[in-house]
C-alpha positions as CSV (number, residue, x, y, z in Angstrom):
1,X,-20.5,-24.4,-62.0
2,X,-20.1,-27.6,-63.9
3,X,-17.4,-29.4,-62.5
4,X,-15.2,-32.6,-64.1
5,X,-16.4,-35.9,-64.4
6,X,-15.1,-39.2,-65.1
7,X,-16.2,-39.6,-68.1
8,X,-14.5,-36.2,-68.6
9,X,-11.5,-37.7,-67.5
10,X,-11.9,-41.2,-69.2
11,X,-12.2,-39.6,-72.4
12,X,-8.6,-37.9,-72.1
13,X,-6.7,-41.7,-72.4
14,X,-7.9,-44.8,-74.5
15,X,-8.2,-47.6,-72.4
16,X,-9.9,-51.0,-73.7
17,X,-10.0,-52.4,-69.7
18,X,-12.0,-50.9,-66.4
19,X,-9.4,-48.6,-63.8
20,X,-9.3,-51.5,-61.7
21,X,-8.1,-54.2,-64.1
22,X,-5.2,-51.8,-65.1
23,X,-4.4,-51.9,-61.6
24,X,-4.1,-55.3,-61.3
25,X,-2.3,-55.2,-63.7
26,X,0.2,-52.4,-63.2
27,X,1.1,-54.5,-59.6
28,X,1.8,-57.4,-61.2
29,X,4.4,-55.4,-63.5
30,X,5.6,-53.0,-60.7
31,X,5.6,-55.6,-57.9
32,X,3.6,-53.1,-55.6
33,X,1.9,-56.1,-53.5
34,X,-2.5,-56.7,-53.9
35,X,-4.5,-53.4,-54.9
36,X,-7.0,-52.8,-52.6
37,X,-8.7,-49.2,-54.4
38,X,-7.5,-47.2,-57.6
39,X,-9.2,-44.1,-57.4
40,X,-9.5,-41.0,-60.2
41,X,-7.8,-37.8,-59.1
42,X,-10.4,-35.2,-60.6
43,X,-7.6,-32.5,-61.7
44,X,-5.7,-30.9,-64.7
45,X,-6.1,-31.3,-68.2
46,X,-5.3,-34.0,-70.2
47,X,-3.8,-36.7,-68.4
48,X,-5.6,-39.3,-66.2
49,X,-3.9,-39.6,-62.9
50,X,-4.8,-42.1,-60.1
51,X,-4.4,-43.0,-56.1
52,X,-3.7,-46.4,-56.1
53,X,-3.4,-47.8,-52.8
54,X,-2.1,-51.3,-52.4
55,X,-1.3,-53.6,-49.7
56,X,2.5,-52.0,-49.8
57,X,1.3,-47.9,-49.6
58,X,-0.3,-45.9,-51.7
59,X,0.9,-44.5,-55.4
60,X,0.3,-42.2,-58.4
61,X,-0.6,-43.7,-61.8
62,X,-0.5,-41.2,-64.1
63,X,-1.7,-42.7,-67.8
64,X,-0.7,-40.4,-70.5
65,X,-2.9,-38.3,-73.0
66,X,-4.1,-39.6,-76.1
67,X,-3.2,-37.0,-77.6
68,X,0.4,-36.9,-76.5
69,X,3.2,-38.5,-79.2
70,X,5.6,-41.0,-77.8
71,X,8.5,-38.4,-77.5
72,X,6.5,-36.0,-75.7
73,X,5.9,-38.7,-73.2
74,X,9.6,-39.7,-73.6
75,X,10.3,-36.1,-72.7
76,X,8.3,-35.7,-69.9
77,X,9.1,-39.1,-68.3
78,X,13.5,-38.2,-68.6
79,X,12.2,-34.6,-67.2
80,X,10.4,-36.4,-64.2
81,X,13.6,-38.7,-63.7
82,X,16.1,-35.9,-64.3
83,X,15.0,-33.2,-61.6
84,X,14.6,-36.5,-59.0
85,X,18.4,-36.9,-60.0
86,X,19.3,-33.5,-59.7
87,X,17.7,-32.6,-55.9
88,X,14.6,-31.3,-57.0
89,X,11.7,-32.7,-54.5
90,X,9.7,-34.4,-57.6
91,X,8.3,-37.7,-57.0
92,X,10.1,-40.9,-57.0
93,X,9.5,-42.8,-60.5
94,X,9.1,-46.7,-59.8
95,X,10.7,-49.1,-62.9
96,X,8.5,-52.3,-63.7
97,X,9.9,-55.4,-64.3
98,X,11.1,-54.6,-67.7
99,X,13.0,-52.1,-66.3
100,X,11.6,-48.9,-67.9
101,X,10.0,-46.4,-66.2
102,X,7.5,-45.8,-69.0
103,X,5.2,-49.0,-69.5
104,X,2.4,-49.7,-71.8
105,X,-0.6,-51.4,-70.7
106,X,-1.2,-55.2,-72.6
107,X,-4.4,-54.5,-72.3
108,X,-4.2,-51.2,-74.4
109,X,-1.6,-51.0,-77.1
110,X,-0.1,-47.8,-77.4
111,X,-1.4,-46.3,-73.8
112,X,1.4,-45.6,-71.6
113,X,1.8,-45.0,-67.9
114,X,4.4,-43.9,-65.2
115,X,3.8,-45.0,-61.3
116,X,5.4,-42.6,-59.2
117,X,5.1,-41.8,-55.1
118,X,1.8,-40.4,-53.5
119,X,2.6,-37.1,-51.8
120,X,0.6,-36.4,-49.0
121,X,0.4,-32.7,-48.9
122,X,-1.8,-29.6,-49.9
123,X,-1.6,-27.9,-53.0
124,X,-0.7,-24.3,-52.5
125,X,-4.0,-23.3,-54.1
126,X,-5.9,-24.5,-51.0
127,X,-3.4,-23.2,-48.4
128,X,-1.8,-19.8,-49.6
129,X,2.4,-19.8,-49.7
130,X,3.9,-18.0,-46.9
131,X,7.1,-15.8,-46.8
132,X,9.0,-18.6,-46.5
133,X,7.5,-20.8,-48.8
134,X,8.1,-18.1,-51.3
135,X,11.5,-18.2,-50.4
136,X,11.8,-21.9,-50.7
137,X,10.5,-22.5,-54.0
138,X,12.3,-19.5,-55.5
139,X,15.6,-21.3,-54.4
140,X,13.7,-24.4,-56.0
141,X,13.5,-22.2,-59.5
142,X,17.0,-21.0,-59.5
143,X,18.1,-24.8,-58.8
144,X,16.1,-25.9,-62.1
145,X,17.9,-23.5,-64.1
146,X,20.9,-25.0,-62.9
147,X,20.2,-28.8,-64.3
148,X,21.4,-30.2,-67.8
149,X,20.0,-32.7,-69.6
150,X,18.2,-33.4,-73.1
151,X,14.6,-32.3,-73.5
152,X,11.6,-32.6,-76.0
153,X,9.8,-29.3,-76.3
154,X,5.7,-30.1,-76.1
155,X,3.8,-26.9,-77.3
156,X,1.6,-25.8,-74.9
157,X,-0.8,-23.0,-75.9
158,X,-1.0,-21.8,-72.0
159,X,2.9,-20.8,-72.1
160,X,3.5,-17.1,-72.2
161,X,6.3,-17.9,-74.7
162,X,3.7,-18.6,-76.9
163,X,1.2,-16.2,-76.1
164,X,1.7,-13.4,-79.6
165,X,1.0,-16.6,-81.7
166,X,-1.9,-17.7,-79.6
167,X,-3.1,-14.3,-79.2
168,X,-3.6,-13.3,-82.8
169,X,-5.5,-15.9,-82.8
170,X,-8.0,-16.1,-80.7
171,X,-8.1,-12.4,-79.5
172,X,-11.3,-13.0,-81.4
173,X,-12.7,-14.4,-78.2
174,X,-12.4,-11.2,-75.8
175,X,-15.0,-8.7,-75.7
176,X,-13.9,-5.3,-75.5
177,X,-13.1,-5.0,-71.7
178,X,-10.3,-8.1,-71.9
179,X,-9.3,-6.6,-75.2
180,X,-8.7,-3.4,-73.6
181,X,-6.8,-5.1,-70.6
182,X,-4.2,-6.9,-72.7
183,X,-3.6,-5.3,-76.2
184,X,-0.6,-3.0,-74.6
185,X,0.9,-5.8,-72.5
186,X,1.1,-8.0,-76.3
187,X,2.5,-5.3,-78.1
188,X,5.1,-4.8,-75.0
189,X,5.9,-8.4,-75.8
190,X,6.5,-8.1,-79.2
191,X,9.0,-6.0,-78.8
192,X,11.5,-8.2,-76.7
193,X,14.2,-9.1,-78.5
194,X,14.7,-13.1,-77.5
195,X,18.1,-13.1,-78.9
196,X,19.1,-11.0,-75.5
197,X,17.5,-13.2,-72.9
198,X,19.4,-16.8,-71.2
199,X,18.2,-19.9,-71.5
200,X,18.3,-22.6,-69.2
201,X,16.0,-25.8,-67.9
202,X,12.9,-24.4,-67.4
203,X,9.7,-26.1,-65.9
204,X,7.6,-23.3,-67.4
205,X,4.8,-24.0,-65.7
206,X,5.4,-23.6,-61.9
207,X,2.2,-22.5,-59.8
208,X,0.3,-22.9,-57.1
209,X,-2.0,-26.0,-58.5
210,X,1.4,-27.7,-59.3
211,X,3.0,-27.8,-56.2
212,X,2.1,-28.9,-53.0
213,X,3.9,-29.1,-49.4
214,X,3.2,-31.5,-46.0
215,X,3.0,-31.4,-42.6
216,X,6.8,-31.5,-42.6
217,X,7.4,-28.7,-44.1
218,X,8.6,-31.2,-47.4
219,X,8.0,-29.6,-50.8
220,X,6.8,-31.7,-54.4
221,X,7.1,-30.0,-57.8
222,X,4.5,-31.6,-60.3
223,X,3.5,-31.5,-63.4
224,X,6.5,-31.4,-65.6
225,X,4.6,-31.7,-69.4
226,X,6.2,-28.2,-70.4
227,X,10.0,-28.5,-69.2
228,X,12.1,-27.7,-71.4
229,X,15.1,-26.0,-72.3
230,X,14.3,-22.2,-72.9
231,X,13.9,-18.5,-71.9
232,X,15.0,-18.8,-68.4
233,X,12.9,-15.2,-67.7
234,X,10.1,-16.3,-68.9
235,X,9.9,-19.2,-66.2
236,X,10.5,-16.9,-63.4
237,X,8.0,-14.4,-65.0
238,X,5.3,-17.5,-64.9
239,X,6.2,-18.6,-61.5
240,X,5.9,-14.9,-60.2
241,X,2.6,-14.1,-61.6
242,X,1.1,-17.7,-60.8
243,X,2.8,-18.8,-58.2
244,X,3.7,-15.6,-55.5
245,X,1.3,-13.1,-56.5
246,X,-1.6,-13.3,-55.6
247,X,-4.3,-10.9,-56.9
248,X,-7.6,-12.0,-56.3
249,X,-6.9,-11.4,-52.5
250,X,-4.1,-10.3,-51.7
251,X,-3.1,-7.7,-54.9
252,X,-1.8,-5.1,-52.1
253,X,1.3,-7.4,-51.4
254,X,2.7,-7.7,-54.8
255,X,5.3,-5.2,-54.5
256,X,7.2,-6.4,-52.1
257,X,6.8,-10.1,-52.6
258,X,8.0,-9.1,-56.4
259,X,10.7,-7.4,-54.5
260,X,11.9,-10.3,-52.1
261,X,11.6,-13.2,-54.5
262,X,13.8,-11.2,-57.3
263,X,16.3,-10.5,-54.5
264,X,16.5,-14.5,-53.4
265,X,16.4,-15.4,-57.0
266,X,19.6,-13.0,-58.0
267,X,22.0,-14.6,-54.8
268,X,21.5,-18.2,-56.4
269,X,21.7,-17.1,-60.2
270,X,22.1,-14.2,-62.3
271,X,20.3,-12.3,-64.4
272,X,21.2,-9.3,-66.9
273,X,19.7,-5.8,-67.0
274,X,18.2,-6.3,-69.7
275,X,16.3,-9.8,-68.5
276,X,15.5,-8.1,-65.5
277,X,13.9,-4.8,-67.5
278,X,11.5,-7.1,-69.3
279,X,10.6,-9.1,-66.4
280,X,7.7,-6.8,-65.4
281,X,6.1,-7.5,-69.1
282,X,6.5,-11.0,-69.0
283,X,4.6,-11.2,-65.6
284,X,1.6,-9.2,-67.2
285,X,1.5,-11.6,-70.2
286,X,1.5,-14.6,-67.9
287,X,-1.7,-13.3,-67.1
288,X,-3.0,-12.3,-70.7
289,X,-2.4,-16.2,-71.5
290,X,-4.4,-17.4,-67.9
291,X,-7.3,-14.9,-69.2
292,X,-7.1,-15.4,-73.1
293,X,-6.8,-19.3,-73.1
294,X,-9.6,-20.0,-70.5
295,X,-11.5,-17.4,-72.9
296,X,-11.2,-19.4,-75.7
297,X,-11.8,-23.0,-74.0
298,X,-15.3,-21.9,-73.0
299,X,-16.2,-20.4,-76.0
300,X,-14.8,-23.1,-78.5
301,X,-16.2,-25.6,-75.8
302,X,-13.8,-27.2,-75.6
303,X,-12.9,-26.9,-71.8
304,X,-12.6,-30.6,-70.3
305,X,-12.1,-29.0,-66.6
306,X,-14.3,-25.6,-65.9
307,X,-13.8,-25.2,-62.6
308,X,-9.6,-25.1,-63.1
309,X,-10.1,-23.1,-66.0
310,X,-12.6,-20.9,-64.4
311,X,-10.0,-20.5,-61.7
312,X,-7.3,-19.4,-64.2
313,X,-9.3,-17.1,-66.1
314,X,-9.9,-15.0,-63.0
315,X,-6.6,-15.1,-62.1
316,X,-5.4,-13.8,-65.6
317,X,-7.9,-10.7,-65.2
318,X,-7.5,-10.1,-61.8
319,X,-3.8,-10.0,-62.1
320,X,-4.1,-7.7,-64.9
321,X,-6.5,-5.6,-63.3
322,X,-4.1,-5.3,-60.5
323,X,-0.7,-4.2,-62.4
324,X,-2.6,-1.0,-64.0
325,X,-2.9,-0.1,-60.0
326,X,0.6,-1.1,-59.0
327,X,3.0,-0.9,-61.0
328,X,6.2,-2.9,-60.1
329,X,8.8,-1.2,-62.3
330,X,11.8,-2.9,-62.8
């Protein structure tokens, strides 16, 4: 399988300067002592994260899409800043010497950055969550639907909120087995009725590639691009399907872990009946997104990161595959 490259990842930001010279200068600004390596993390989608290791530790520059509008990044950076504030383990953002967060390079007008803490953990995609972990990050996801603060919604075609709009679409790009597999669970979702369902701070994108835990049993929540202030169920749908289930090899424990995480979630924050009755459909349209969107990347080629999206598009038809088998009620 082809995997990412750094020209693949190069060609996400514009920048007029080598990696190196943008650490140089991004020291100078942050005061983070001599760089001694800046290294490309080969991850994600659109954004160009780095290691940078300098003579005072090591660091995570994160340089921001091309593509992205300066309130998008605005958005993300206050998210970033406001679950640090509010207890959730994000990392640590680092001002620079103008006293902003958010910097843009000299060297490349209108390319911005953050520098935030290095985590030294695993992702939970290379060592599986355990009962307790499950636990933990469920309390996690209750806790972010407890925070306030302003946000700036950035559309993201994976998110399930989006999925009837994405789906008409590009169902174009299923053959007639995927088709099969996710035309009941879209018509299910049409028939929600939004106006019934909370809202509240939602990172709307919480799974296993996007959080990570040490040898201390510390956890980090990443990738905040999608928080925003919206369907509370549809974040814990997202981070049930993604994030606990786990149906490529273990689709027999689903039941219960569905079971034990709704229980934990429910003695931190409430839901209604009627959030809770719908919760099984947004879980199976979770996984129509992760199959349709990877569908459509590699057939429009235009995916920047086959291996991830790969990944994702098993996940999506496994997990469907999987709820025609074992149903979870509600």
């Amino acid at each position: 399988m082809q995997k990412i490259t750094l020209n693949d990842l190069l060609s996400r930001v514009n920048i007029k300067t080598s990696l190196f010279q943008i650490a140089e200068e991004v020291v100078m600004s942050y005061q983070l002592g001599e760089v001694k390596t800046i290294d490309p993390m080969y991850v994600g989608y659109e954004e160009l994260n780095n290691l940078l290791t300098t003579s005072q530790g090591k660091f995570v520059i994160k340089i921001f899409s091309k593509h992205k509008d300066k309130p998008a990044i605005d958005g993300n950076v206050a998210s970033i800043f406001s679950f640090y504030e509010g207890g959730i383990p994000v990392p640590k953002l680092y001002k620079s010497q103008r006293g902003d967060f958010l910097y843009e390079l000299e060297t490349s007008p209108g390319t911005y950055l953050i520098v935030m803490d290095y985590f030294d953990g695993q992702k939970f995609t290379d060592v599986p969550p355990t009962s307790l972990d499950l636990q933990n990050m469920t309390k996690i996801l209750a806790q972010i639907h407890t925070l306030h603060f302003s946000t700036h919604a950035n559309y993201d075609m994976w998110l399930t909120l989006h999925l009837l709009r994405e789906y008409a679409n590009k169902q174009k790009y299923l053959n007639p087995q995927d088709l099969s597999l996710t035309q009941k669970v879209t018509r299910d979702l049409s028939l929600i009725d939004l106006s019934r369902l909370s809202k509240s701070i939602v990172h709307f994108d919480l799974h296993r590639e996007n959080a990570m835990k040490n040898s201390k049993g510390e956890y980090c929540i990443l990738d905040l691009a999608s928080c925003d202030y919206s369907h509370t169920i549809f974040d814990l749908g997202t981070f049930i399907a993604l994030f606990c289930f786990d149906p490529i090899n273990n689709p027999s424990a689903s039941v219960t872990i569905y079971k034990s995480v709704v229980e934990v979630y429910l003695k931190h924050r409430s839901l209604s009946d009627y959030e809770l009755s719908v919760l099984s459909t947004i879980i199976k349209a979770t996984y129509v997104s992760n199959l349709l969107i990877p569908t459509f990347l590699q057939k429009a080629n235009q995916d920047e990161n086959p291996e991830q999206t790969s990944y994702y598009q098993s996940l999506g038809r496994n997990g469907l595959q999987m709820l025609e088998s074992i149903p979870l009620g509600t």
